[in-house]
N, CA, C and O atoms as a MOPAC input file, in Angstrom:
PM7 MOZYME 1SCF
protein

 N      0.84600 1    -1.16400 1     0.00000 1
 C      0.00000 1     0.00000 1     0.00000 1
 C      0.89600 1     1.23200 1     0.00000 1
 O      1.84700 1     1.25700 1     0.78100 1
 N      0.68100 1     2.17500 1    -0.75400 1
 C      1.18500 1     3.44100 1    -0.99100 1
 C      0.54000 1     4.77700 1    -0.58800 1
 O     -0.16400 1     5.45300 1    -1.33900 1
 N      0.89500 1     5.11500 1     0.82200 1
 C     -0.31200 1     6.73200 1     1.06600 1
 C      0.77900 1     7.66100 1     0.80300 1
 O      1.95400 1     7.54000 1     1.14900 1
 N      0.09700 1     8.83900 1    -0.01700 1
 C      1.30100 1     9.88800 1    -0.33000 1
 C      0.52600 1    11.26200 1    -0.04800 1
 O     -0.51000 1    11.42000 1    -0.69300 1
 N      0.83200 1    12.06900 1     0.66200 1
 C      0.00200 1    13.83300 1     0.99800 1
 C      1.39300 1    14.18600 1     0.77700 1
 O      2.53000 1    13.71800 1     0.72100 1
 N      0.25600 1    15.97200 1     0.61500 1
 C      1.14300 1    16.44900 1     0.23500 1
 C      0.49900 1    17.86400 1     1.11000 1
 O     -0.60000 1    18.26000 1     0.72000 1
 N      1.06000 1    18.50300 1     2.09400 1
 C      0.41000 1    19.79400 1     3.07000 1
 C      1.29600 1    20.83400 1     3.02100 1
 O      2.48100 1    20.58700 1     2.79600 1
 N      0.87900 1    22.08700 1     3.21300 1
 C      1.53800 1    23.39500 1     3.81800 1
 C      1.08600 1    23.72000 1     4.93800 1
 O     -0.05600 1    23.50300 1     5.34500 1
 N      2.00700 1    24.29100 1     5.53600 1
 C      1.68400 1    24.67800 1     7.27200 1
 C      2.62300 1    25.70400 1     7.38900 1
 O      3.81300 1    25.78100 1     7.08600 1
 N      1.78900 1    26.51000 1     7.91500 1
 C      2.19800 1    27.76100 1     7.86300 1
 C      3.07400 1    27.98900 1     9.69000 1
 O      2.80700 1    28.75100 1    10.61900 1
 N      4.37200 1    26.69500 1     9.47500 1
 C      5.17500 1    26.89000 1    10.61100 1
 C      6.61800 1    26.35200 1     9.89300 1
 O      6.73000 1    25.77300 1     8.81200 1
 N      7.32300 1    26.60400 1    10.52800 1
 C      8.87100 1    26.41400 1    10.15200 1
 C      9.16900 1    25.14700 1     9.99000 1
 O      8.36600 1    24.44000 1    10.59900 1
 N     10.05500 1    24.49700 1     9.37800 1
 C     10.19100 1    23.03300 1     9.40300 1
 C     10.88100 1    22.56000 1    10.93800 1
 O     10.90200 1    21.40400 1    11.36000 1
 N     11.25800 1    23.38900 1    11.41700 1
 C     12.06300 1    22.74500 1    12.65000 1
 C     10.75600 1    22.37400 1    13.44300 1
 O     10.73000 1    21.26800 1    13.98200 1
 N      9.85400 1    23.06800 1    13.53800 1
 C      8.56800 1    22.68700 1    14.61000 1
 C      7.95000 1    21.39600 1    14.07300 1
 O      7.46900 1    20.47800 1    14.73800 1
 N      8.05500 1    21.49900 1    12.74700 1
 C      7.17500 1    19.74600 1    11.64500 1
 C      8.08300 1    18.82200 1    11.94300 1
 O      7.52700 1    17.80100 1    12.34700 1
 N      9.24200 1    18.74100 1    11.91700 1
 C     10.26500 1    17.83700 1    12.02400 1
 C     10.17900 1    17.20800 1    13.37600 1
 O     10.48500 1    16.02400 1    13.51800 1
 N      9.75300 1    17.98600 1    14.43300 1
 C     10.21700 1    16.97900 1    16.27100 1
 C      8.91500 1    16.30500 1    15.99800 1
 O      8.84000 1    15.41900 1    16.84900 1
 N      7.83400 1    16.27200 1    15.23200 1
 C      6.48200 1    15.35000 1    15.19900 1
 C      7.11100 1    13.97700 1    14.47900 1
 O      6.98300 1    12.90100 1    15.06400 1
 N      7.90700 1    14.06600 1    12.97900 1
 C      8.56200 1    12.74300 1    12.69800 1
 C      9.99000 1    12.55500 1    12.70200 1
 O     10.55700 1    11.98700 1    11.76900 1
 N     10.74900 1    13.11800 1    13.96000 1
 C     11.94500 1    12.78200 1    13.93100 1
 C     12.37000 1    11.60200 1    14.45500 1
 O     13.57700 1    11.40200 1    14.59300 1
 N     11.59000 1    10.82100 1    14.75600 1
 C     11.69800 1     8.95700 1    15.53100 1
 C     10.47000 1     8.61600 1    15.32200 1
 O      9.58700 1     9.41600 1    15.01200 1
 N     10.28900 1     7.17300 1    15.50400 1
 C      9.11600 1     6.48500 1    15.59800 1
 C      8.19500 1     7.12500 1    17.23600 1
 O      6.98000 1     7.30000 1    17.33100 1
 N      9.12500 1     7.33200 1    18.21500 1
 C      8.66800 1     7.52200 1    19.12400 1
 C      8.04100 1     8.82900 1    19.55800 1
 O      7.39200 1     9.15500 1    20.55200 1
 N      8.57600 1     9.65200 1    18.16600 1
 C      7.44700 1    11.27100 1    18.51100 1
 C      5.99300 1    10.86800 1    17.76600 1
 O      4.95300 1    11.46800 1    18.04000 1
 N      6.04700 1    10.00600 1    16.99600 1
 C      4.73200 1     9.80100 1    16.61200 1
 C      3.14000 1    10.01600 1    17.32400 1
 O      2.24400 1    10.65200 1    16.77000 1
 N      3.04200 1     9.48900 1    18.36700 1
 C      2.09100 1     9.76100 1    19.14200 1
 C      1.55900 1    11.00800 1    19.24600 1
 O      0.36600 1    11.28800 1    19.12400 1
 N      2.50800 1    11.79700 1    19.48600 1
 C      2.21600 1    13.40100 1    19.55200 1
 C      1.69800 1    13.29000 1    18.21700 1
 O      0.49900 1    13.55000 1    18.32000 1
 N      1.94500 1    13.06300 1    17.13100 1
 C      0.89700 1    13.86300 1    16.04600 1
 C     -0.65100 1    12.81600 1    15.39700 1
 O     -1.55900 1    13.11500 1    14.62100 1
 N     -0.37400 1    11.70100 1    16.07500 1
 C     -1.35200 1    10.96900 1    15.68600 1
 C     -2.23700 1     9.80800 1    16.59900 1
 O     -2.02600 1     8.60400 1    16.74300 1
 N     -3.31700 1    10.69200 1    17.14900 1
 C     -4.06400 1    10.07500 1    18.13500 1
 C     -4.18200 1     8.35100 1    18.11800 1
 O     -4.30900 1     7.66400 1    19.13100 1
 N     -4.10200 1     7.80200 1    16.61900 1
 C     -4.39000 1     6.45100 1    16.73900 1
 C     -3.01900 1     6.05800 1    17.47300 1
 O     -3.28900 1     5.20900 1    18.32100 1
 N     -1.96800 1     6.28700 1    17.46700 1
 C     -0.74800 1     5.88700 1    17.78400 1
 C     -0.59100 1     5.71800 1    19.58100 1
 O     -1.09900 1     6.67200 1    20.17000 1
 N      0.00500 1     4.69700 1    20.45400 1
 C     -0.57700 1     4.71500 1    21.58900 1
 C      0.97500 1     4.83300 1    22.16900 1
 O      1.82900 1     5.22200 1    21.37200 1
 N      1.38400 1     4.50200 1    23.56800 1
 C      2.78700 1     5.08100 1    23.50700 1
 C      3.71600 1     4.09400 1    23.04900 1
 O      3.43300 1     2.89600 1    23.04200 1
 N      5.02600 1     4.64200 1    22.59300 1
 C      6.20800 1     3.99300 1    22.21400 1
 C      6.93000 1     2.81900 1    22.95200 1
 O      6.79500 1     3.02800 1    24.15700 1
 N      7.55700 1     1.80700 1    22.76100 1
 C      8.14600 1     0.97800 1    23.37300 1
 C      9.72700 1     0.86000 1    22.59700 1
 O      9.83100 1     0.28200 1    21.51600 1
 N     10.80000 1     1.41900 1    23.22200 1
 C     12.25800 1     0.93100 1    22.29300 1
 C     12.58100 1    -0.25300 1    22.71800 1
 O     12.55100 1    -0.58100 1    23.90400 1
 N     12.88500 1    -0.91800 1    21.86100 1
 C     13.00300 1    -2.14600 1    21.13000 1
 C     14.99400 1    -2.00000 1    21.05900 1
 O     15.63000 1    -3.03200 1    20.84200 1
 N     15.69400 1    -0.74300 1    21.25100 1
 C     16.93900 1    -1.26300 1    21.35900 1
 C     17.64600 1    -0.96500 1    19.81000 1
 O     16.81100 1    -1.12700 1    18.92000 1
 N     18.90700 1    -0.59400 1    19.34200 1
 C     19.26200 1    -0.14000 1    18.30300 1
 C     18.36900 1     0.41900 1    17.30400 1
 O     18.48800 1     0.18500 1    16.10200 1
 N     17.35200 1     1.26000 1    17.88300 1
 C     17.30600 1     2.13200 1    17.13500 1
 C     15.87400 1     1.47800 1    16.07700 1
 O     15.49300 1     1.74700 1    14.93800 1
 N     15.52500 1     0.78700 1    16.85200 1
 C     13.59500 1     0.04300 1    16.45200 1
 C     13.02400 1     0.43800 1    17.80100 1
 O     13.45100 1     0.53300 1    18.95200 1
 N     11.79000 1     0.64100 1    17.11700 1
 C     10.84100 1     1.12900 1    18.18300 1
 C      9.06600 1     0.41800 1    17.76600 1
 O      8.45500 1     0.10100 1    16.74500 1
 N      8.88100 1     0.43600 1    18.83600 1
 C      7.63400 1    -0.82000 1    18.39400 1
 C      6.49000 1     0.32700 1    18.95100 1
 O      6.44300 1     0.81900 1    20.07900 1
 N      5.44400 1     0.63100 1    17.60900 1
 C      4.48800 1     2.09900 1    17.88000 1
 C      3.01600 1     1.24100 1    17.53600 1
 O      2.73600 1     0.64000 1    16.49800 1
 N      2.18300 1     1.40700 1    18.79300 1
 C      0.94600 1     0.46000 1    18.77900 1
 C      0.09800 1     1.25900 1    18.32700 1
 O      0.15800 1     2.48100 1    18.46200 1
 N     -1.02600 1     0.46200 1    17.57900 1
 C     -1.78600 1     1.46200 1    16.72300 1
 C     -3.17100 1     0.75500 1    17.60100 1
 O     -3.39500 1    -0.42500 1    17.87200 1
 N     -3.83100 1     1.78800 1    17.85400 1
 C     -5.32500 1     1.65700 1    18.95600 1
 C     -6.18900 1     0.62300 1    18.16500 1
 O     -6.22400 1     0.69700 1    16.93700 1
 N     -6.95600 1    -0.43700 1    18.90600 1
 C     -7.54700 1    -1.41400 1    18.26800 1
 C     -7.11900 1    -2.51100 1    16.70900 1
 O     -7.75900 1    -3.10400 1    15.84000 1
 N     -5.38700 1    -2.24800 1    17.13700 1
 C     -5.14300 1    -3.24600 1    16.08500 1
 C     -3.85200 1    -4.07700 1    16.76300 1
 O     -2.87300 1    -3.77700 1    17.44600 1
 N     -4.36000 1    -5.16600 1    16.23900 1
 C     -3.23800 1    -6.28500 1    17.59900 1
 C     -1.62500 1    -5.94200 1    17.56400 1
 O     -1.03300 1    -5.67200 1    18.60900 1
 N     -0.86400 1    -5.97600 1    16.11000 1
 C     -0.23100 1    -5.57700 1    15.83300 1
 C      0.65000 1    -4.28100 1    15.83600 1
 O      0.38500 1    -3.29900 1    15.14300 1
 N      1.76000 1    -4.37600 1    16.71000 1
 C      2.42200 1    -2.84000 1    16.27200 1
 C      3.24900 1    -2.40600 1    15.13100 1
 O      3.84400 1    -3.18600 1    14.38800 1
 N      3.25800 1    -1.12100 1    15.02900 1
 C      4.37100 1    -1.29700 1    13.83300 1
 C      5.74500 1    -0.62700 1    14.54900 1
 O      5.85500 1     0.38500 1    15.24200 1
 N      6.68000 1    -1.54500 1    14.12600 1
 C      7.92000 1    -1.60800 1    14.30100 1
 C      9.31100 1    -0.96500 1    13.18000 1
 O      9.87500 1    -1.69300 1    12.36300 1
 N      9.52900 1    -0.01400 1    13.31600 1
 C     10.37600 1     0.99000 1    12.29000 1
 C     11.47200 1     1.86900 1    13.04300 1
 O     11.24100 1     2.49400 1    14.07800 1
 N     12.57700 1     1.83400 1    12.44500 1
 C     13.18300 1     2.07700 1    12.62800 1
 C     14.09900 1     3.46900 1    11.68700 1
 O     14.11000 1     3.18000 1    10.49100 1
 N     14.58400 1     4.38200 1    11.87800 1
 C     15.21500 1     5.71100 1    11.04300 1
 C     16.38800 1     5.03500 1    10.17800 1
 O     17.14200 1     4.38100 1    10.89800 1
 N     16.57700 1     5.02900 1     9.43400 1
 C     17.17900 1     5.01700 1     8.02100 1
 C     18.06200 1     6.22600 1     7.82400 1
 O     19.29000 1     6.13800 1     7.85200 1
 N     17.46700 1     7.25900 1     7.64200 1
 C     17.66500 1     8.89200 1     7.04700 1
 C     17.04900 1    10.06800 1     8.09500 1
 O     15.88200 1    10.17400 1     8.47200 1
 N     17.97700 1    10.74800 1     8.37500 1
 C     17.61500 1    11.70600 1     9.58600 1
 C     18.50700 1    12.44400 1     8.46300 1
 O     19.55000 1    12.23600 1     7.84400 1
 N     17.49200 1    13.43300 1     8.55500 1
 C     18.37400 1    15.07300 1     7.97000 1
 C     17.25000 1    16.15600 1     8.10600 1
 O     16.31000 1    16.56800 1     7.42600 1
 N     17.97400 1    16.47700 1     9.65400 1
 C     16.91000 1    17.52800 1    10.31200 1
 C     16.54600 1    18.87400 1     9.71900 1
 O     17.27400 1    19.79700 1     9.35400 1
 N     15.40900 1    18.76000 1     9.72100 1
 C     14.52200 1    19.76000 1     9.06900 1
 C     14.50600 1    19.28100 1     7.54100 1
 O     13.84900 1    20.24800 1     7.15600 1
 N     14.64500 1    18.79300 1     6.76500 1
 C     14.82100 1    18.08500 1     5.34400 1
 C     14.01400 1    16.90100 1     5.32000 1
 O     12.83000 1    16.81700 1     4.99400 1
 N     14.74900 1    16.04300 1     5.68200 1
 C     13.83700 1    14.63400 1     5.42600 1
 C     14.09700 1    13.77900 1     6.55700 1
 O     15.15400 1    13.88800 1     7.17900 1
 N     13.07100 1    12.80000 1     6.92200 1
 C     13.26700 1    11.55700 1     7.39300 1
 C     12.68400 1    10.29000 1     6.60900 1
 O     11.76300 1    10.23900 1     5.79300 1
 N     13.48900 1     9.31300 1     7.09900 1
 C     12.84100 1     8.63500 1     6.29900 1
 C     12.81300 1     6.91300 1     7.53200 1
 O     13.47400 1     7.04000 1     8.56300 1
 N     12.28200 1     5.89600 1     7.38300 1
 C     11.89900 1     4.32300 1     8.34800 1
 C     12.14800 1     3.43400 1     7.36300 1
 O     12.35200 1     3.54900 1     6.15500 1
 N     12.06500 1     2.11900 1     8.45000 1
 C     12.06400 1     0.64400 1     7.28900 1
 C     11.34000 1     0.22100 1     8.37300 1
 O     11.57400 1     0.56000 1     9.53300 1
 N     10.56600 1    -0.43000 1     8.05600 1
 C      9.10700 1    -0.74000 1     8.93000 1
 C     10.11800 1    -2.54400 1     8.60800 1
 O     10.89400 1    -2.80100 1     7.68700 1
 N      9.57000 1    -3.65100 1    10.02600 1
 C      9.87800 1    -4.74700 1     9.96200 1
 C      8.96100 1    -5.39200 1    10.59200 1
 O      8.01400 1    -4.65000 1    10.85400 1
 N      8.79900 1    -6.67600 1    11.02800 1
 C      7.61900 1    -7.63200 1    11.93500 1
 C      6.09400 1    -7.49000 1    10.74600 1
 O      6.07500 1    -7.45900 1     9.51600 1
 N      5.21100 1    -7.44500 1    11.52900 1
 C      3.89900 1    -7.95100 1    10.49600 1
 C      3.53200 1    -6.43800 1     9.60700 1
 O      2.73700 1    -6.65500 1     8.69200 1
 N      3.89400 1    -5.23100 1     9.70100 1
 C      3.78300 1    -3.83600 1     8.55800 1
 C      5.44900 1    -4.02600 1     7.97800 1
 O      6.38800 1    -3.86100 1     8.75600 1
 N      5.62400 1    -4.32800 1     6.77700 1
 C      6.78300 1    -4.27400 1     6.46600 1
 C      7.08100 1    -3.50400 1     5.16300 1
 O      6.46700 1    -3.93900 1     4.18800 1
 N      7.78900 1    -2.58900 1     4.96900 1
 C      7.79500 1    -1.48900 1     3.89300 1
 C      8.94500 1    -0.37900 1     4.44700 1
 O      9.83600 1    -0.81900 1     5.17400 1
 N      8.93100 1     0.66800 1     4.19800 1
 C      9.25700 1     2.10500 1     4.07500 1
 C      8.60500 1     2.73900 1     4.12900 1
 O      7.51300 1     2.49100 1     3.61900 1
 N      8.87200 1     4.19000 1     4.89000 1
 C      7.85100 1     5.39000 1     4.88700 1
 C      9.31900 1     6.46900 1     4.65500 1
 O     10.49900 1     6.14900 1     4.80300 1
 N      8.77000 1     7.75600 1     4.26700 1
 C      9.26500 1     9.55100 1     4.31900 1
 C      8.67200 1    10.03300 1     4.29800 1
 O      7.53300 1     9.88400 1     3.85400 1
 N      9.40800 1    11.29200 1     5.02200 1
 C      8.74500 1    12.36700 1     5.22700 1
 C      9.85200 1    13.51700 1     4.54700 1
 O     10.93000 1    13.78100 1     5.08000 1
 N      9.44800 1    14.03300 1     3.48700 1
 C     10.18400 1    15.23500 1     3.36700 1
 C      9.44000 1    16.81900 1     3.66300 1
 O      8.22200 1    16.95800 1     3.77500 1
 N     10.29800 1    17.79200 1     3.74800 1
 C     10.16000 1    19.32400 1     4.20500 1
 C     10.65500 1    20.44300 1     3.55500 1
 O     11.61100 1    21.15800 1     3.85400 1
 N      9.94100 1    20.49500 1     2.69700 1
 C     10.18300 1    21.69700 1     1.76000 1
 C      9.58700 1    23.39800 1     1.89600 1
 O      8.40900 1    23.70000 1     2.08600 1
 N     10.64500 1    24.28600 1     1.75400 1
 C     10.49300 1    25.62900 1     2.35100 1
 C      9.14800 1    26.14300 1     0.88500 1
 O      8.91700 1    25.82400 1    -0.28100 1
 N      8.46900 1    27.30700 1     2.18000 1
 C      7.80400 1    27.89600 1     1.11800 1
 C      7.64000 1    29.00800 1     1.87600 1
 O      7.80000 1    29.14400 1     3.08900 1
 N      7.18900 1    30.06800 1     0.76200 1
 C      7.62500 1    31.32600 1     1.33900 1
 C      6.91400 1    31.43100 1     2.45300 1
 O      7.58900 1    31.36100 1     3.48100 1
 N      5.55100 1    31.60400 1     2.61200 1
 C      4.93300 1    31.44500 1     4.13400 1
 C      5.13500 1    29.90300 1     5.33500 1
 O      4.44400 1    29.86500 1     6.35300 1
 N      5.85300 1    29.08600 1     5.10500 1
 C      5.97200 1    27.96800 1     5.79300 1
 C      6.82800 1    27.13500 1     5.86100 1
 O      8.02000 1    27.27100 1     6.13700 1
 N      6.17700 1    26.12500 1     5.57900 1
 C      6.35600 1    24.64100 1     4.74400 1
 C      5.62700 1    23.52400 1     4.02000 1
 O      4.51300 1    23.01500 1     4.13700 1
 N      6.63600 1    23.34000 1     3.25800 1
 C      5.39200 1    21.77600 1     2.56000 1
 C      5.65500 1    20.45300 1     3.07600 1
 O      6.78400 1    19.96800 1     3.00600 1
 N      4.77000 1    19.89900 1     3.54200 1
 C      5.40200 1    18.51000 1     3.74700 1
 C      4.65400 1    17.36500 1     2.93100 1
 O      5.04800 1    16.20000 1     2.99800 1

């Protein structure tokens, strides 16, 4: 499965970035997300509300304020990014 958005927010990328700079800020931006558990080098196991399964991902690509990017492993297995592109009032993400 492939989800791709595309938003402006009219805040700096440094403030968008501490929401996906680990698996473990996740929660803060997404209510389904319940709290974090580290898992140890750098995997983190992020439970999603009413689904048995967590997803387990780990950072790949850290380049703060620019991009991040995961490699998801256990039963969600794939890749995710996030990139952060300047715009004159904000950002795009």
């Amino acid at each position: 499965m492939r989800v791709d958005f595309c938003e402006d927010f009219e805040l700096p990328a440094k403030e968008i970035y501490a929401y996906f700079r680990t698996p473990a800020d996740w929660p803060r931006l997404f209510g389904s997300f319940g709290p974090t558990r580290d898992l140890g080098d750098g995997w983190y196991a992020v439970p999603l509300k009413s689904f048995p399964f967590p997803l387990v991902a780990k950072n790949t690509v850290d380049e703060p304020d620019q991009r991040v990017k995961w490699v998801f492993k256990g039963f969600w297995r794939g890749e995710g990014e996030v990139g952060f592109a300047p715009m004159p009032r904000g950002t795009r993400v």
